[in-house]
N, C-alpha and C positions, 0 to 999 in steps of 0.2 A: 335818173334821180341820183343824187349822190349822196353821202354816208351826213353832211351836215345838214340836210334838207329831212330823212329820216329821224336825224336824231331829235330836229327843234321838232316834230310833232308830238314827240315823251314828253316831252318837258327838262328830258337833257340841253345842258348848255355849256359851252367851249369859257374855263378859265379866261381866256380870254375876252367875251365879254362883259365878263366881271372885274376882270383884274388883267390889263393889258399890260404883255410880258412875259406872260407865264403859261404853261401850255399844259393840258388837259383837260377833262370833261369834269362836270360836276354835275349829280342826282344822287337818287336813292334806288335801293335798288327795285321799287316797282319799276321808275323809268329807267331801268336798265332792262327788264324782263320786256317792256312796251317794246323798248328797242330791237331787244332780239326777236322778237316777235315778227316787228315791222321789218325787219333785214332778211327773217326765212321767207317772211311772204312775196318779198319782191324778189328774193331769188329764187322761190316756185316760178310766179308769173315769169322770167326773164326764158326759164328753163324751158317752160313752157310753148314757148315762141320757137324753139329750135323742131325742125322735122326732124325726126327721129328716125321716120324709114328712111328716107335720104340718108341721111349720116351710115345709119349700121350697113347699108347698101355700097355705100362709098368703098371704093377699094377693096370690095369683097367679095367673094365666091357664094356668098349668101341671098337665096332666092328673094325676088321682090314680095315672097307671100310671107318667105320667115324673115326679112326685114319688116312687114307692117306689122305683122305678131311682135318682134321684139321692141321694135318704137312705139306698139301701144301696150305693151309691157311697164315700158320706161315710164310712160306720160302715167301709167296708173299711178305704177310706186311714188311718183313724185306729186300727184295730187291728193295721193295715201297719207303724207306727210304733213298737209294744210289741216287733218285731221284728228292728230295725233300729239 
């Protein structure tokens, strides 16, 4: 999904197709909060896709039991975030 597909669901809209030429966004700022809203959430969700133990395992001396502790470490704090 990319950043002008998230923003037409605010109700943000690119200067340009208001006014072809001219470059920037136009809202207010609820649809600017909508926005950021909709841009943590998909970067939770993208985050979230990534193995964690794999990753902290990778090129490490670190056991495969404190690698799944720490990759579900990670997954917590980052669905901690969808909360807060």
């Amino acid at each position: 999904m990319n950043i002008y597909t998230l923003a037409s669901k605010t109700g943000l809209r690119t200067y340009q197709e208001q006014a072809p030429g001219i470059d920037g966004v136009v809202g207010n700022w609820e649809d600017l909060e909508k926005f950021a809203a909709l841009v943590a959430a998909h970067e939770r969700e993208e985050l979230e896709k990534i193995d964690w133990t794999a990753l902290m395992r990778k090129n490490s001396l670190v056991t495969w039991g404190d690698a799944q502790e720490l990759g579900d470490r990670v997954l917590a704090t980052i669905r901690a975030r969808g909360t807060t």
